[in-house]
C-alpha positions, -999 to 999 in steps of 0.1 A, spaced: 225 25 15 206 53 22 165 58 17 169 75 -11 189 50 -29 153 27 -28 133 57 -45 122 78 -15 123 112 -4 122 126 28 96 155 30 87 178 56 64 204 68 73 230 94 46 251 112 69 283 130 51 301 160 53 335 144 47 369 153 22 384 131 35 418 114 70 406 125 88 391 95 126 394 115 111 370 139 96 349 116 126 346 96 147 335 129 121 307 132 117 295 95 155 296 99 156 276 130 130 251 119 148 247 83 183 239 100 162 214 123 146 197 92 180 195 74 196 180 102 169 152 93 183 146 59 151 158 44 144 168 6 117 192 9 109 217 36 72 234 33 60 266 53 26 280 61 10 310 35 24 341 39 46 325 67 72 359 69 44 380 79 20 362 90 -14 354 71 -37 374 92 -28 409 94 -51 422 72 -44 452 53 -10 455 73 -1 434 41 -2 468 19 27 487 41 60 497 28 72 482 64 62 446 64 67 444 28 105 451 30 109 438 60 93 403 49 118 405 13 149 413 42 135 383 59 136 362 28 172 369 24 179 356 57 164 320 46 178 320 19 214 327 34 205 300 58 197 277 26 232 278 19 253 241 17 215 227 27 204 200 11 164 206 12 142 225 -14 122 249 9 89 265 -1 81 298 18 49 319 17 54 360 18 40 387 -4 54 402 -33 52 433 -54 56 420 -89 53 456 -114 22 474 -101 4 444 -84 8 426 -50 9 388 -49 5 362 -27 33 340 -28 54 311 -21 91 317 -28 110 278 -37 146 281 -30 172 259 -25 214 262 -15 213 302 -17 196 300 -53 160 308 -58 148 287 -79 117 301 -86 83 321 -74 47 309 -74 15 334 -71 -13 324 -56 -39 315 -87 -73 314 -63 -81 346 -42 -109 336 -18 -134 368 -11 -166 353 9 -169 347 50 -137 353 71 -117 359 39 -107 391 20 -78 382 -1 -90 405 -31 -88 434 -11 -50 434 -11 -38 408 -38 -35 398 -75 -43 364 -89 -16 344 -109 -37 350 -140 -35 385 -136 4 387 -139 17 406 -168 50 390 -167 65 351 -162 99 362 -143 102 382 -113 140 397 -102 140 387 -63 167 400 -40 190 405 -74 185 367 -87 158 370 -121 136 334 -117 107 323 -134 73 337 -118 38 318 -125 19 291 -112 29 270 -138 61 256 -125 74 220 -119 107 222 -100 126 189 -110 157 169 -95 182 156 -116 200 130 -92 163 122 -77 142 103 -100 108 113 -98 110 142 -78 91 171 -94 76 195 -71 46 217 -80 37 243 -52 2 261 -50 -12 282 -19 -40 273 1 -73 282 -19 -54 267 -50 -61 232 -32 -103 239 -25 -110 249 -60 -126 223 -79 -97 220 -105 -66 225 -88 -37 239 -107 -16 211 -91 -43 193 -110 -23 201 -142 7 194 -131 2 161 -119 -8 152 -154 23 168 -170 44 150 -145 48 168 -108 49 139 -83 52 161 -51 25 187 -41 28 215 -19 0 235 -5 12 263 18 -18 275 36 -36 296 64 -67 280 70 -81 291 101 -101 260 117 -136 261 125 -150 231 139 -153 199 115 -121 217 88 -103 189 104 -116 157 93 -122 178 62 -88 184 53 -77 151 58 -104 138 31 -91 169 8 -59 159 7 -55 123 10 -84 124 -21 -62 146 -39 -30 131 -35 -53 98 -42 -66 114 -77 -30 129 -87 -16 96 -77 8 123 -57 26 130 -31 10 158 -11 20 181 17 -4 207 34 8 232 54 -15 253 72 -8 285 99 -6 280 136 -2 298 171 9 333 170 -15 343 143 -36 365 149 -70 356 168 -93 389 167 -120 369 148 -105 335 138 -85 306 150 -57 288 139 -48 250 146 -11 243 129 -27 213 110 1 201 81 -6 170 69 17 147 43 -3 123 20 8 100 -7 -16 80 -33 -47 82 -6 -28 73 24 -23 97 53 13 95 61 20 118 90 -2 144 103 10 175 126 -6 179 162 -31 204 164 -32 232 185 3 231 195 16 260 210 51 255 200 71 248 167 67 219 151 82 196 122 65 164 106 87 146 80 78 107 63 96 94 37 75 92 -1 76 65 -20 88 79 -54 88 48 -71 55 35 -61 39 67 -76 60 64 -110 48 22 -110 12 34 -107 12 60 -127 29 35 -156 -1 12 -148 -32 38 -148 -37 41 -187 -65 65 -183 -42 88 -166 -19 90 -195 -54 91 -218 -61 122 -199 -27 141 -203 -32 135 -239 -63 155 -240 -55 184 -223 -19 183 -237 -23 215 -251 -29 230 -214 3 211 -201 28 219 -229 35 254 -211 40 243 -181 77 254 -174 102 228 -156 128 244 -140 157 216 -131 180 214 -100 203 190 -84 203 175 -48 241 159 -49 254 135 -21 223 117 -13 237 88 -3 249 97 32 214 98 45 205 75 69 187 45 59 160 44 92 130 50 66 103 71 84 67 54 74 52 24 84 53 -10 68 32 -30 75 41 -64 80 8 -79 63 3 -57 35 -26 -79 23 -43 -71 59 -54 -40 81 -37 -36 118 -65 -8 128 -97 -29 145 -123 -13 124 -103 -14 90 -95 -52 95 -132 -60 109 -145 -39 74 -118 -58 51 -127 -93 62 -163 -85 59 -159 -74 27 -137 -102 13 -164 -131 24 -191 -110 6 -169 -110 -24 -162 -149 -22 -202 -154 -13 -215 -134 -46 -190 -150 -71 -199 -184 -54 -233 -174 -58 -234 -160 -94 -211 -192 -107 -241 -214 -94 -269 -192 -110 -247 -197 -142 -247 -232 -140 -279 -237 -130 -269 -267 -102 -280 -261 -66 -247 -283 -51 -211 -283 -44 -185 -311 -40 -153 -297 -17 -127 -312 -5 -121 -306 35 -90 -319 48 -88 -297 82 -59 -272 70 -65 -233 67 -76 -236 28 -105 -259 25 -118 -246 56 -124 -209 44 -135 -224 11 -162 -246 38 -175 -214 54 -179 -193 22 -199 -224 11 -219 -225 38 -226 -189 41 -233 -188 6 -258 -217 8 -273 -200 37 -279 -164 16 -294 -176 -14 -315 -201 3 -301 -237 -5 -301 -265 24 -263 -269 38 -267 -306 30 -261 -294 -6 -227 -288 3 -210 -325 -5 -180 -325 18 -147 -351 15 -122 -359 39 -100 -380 19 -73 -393 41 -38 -408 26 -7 -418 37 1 -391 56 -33 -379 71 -28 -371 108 -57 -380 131 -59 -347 145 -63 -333 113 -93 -359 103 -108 -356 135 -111 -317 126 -120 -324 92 -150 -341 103 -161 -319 136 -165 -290 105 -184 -311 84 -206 -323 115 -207 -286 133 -216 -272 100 -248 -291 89 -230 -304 56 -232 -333 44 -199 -347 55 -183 -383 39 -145 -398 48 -133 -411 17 -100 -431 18 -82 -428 -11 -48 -451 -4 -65 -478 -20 -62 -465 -53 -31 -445 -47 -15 -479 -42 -30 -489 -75 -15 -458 -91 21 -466 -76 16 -504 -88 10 -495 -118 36 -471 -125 64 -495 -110 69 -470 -82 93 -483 -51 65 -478 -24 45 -503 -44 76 -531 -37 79 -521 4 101 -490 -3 101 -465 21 110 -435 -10 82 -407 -3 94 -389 -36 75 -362 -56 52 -390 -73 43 -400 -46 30 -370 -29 16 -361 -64 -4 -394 -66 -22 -385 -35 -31 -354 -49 -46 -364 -80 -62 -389 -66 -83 -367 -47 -89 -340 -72 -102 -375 -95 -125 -381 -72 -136 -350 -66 -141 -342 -100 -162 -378 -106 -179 -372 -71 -188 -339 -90 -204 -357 -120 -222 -381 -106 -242 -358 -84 -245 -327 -105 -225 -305 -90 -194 -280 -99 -159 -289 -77 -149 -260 -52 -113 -253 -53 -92 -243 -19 -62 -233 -30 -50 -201 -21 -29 -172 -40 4 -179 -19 5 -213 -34 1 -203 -67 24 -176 -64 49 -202 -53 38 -233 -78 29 -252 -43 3 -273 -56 0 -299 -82 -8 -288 -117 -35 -308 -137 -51 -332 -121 -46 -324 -87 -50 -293 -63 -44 -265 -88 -74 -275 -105 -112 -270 -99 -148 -260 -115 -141 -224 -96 -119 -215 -67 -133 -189 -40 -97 -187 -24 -78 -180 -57 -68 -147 -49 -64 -147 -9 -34 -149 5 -23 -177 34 -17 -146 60 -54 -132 51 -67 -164 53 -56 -168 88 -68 -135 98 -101 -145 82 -107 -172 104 -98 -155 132 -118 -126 124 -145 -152 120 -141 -169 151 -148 -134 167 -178 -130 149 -197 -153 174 -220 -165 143 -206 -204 149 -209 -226 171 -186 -234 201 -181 -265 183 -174 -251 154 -148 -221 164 -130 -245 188 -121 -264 160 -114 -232 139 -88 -222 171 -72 -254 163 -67 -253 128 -48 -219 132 -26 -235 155 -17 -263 136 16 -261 118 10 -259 77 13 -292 56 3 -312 30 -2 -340 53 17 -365 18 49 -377 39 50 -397 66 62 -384 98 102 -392 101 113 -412 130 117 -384 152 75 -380 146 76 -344 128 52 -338 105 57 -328 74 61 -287 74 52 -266 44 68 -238 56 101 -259 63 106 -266 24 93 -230 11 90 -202 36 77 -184 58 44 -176 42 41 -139 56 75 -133 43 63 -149 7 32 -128 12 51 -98 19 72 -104 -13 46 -113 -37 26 -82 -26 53 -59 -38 68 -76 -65 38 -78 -83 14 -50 -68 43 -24 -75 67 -41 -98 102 -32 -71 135 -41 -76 137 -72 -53 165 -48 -37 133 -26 -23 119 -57 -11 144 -63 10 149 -31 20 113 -30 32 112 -63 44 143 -54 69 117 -22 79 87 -43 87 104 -75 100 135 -69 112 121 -53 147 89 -76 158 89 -42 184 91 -24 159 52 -10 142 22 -24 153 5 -57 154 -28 -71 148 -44 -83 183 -57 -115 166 -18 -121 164 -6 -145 190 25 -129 211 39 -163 203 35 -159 162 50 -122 166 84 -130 144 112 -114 134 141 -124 109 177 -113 100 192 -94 69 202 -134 53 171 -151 67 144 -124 45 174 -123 18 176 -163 15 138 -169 14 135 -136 -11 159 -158 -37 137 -185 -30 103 -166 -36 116 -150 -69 127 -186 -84 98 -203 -74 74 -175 -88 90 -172 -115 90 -208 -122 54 -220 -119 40 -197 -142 27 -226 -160 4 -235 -133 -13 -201 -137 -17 -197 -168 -41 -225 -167 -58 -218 -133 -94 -219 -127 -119 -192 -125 -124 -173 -89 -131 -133 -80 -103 -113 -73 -102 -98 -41 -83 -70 -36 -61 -44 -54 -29 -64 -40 -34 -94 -53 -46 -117 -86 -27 -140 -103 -53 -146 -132 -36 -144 -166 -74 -131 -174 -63 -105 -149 -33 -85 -133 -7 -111 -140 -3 -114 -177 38 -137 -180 51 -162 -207 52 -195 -183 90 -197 -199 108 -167 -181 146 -172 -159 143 -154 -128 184 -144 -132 175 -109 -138 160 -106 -105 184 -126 -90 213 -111 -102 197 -72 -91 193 -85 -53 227 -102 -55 245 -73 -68 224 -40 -53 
């Protein structure tokens, strides 16, 4: 299956060297570069402004010569267009009546398809643009015959694909993308999904960074696709400079960027997601609220329909990075700013639930997994920022059955390291009351470690927590993450799904790890205290409720559910984007089929670098749909916490509103039968 049979589109923009004044050269090389970006399997091919002649020869623009030599030069491209499969937008001017216009002519396969004036004539500094052209505005007509083909002509055009859902283009020409309204403004609201900007923009020091925060804000605001296009070497350099910056943005995120300065031709292609920008745009209400009031500024905005055909041949190599950890940043300075900001979120809703209250302490359970020890730190910095002694912080290791020493050794170096006050509580006494009296095997010298059993250990702690809790005035902190309730794995009620408010509720197992790693870094523990962090995050993931089997393994979580940064990876886009699980897959493969492949954090171990097959991420995918589906129930009735990030909340006072009742065949059936 190709990448465009999972809702992409391969885009591209191509900055020619040109000759400026010599459109018969510059059609060879828009020619050249189009062929190239075809060969690609691309969609859309965009060209600088006034590409054919070049943008900077002044009031050359006005002669009989370069005028019919650019339209002769447009003929060529659009010869060359023939039995191609990209749309391609390119700039030249054009007498419409008694007026000359900037333009961008958007052909495809031999047929034009249509002609766009530029709306926005910049006349201050370097630029004298109303010295030679008309505005869109000032166009007495909305067609234009071109090289014997009569298209429509205005800046109100939305060029839309039949066979491509959610392609609709909407081209405007440099100075169109500074102005503070934007016609591609409009036609994001009436529906374009892919923004073109063909531009010149000579570069003066500091347009760079501030071109990148034009457009990714724009493609941000639009909840767009947007490519920018701007002029390069050959151009003229009298009084100016040109850098061949083109940039392709989608929703905020810089997807490729040209390199500037080059001296030679370049193409830079990524693949859009179409259906992420049609799954936002469903969500954002207020964009919809916003269409409907200028409705009456969108109805005449003209769509002009085409067809791509055979789009399945494409290859299916898709060409933008996915990241293996979508809840967490690769980049240093991202992740270092992320983690930051996601204990100062847990700190001030800890904070704020114990102003509400009124009590000034916490009872927490600590068993020495990955949970309970984020949900410790976040105590203790909390503690520390509004100015309550750590001893506040009522700690319980309650060991059971199963409890390792390792793990209750680590339990209690945190509590110790960390100035808490730390208490072992050993709960197998009254578990072995619970099994008595419910007639359980274990109780008669059974060895059957079934789900009551496990379950009974885990109420039996979340009793006593909740009684501990009581006694000394205090709310219960809860340590369960969002990866467990995603997948059901914790118990409901009266046991570890359950708490006075839960500072991990919406922070997945993967972020969690990075966390504490990013902590460990921080150097604001002890040596004590990050040596047994470091050990922790090597520990394999359990529950610690089943005995270790004759061969001595312990009991793995992972073993019985997953991989947690594949169920990470799966939750992420089932619920942040609402995909067919067949686009899970399909980006799974991407990010984790290669562990060469994209880059890794360097918190990550080169040991913990994985990779899995096609039937490994499709097995565990089946398995992350039935269980998500399934355990519903448990969040329906979770426990107050702050949600975290835009990824991720499972609070049915929140993103995830589901009857606790649903099958998960429909999903099943759509990655079974793709």
């Amino acid at each position: 299956m190709s990448v465009y049979s999972h809702g992409f589109a391969r885009v591209a923009g191509a900055v020619p060297v040109i000759r400026a004044a010599d459109p018969a050269f510059n059609a060879e090389r828009t020619v050249e570069l189009l062929r190239e970006a075809a060969e690609q399997d691309t969609a859309l091919v965009v060209f600088p402004e006034l590409g054919l002649t070049g943008y900077s020869i002044d009031d050359l623009v006005q002669q009989d010569a370069i005028l019919d030599a650019a339209l002769t030069g447009l003929a060529q491209v659009l010869e060359a267009s023939r039995g191609l499969r990209p749309v391609v937008a390119v700039g030249l001017p054009l007498n419409v009546g008694d007026a000359l216009f900037n333009c961008a002519a958007v052909l495809r396969d031999g047929e034009l398809l249509g002609v766009v004036p530029k709306s926005y004539l910049p006349n201050y500094r370097e630029f004298y643009e109303q010295r030679y052209f008309s505005a869109a505005r000032d166009a007495v007509t909305n067609t234009v015959t071109v090289l014997g083909q009569t298209v429509p002509f205005g800046a109100d055009l939305i060029f839309e694909a039949t066979d491509l859902p959610g392609f609709a283009l909407h081209v405007e020409i440099c100075e169109d993308g500074w102005v503070a309204i934007p016609p591609s403004t409009w036609a994001s609201l009436a529906g374009a999904t892919v923004l073109a900007n063909l531009s010149g923009s000579p570069v003066t020091v500091g347009k760079e960074s501030y071109r990148k925060s034009l457009c990714t804000g724009h493609s941000a605001r639009c909840i767009a696709a947007h490519l920018y296009v701007a002029a390069g070497y050959g151009e003229s350099t009298t009084d100016l400079a040109w850098d061949a910056d083109a940039l392709i943005t989608e929703n905020g995120t810089l997807l490729a960027r040209s390199e500037q300065f080059s001296m030679a031709d370049q193409i830079i292609t990524a693949d859009i997601d179409l259906d992420r920008l049609r799954q936002e745009r469903l969500r954002m209400i207020s964009l919809r609220d916003q269409a409907g009031d200028f409705r009456e500024q969108l109805k005449p905005l003209r769509r002009i329909t085409f067809t791509f055909g055979a789009l399945d041949g494409t290859d299916n190599d898709l060409r933008r990075l996915v990241p293996r950890f979508p809840f967490v940043p690769t980049g240093t300075a991202d992740r270092d700013e992320r983690c930051r900001e996601v204990r100062n979120i847990q700190v001030q809703g800890l904070a704020q639930r114990l102003r509400s209250t009124g009590l000034q302490k916490i009872v927490i359970g600590v068993s020495g997994g990955l949970d309970s020890t984020l949900a410790l730190l976040v105590a203790v910095d909390t503690f520390d920022r509004i100015g309550l002694p750590r001893t506040n912080i009522l700690a319980y290791t309650m060991p059971g059955f199963a409890t390792g020493g390792a793990t209750l050794r680590r339990a209690h170096e945190l509590m110790d390291s960390l100035g808490v006050s730390g208490t072992e509580l050993d709960i197998r006494p009254s578990c072995e009351q619970m099994l008595a009296d419910l007639d359980h095997p274990y109780a008669k010298g059974e060895k059957v470690f079934d789900i009551t059993f496990e379950n009974v250990q885990a109420g039996e702690r979340t009793s006593h927590l909740f009684r501990l809790a009581n006694h000394h005035g205090a709310i219960v902190l809860g340590t369960g993450d969002l990866s467990e309730l995603a997948l059901g794995w914790c118990t409901y009620g009266v046991g570890d799904q359950m708490s006075h408010y839960n500072v991990n509720t919406s922070v997945p197992k993967t972020l969690i790890q990075h966390l504490i790693r990013w902590m460990i870094d921080t150097g604001e523990y002890s040596t004590r205290t990050t040596t047994t962090l470091a050990e922790i995050l090597d520990d394999v993931i359990s529950p610690e409720l089943v005995p270790p089997g004759e061969d001595g393994a312990v009991q793995s979580t992972e073993d019985t559910v997953g991989p947690y940064e594949l169920h990470d990876f799966f939750l992420y886009y089932t619920t942040r984007f609402g995909y067919r699980p067949s686009k899970v897959a399909f980006l799974a493969r991407h990010a984790w089929g290669d562990r060469t492949r994209g880059p890794w954090s360097e918190m990550m171990p080169a040991d913990r670098r994985n990779e899995y097959d096609d039937d490994t991420i499709e097995h565990w995918l089946a398995e992350f749909l039935r269980r998500f589906m399934g355990a519903q129930f448990k969040r329906t009735a979770m426990p107050n916490g702050p949600k975290i990030g835009s990824g991720g909340s499972l609070s049915p006072r929140g993103d995830w509103r589901s009857p606790s009742d649903v099958s998960a065949r429909t999903w099943l059936d759509e990655l079974q039968n793709r």
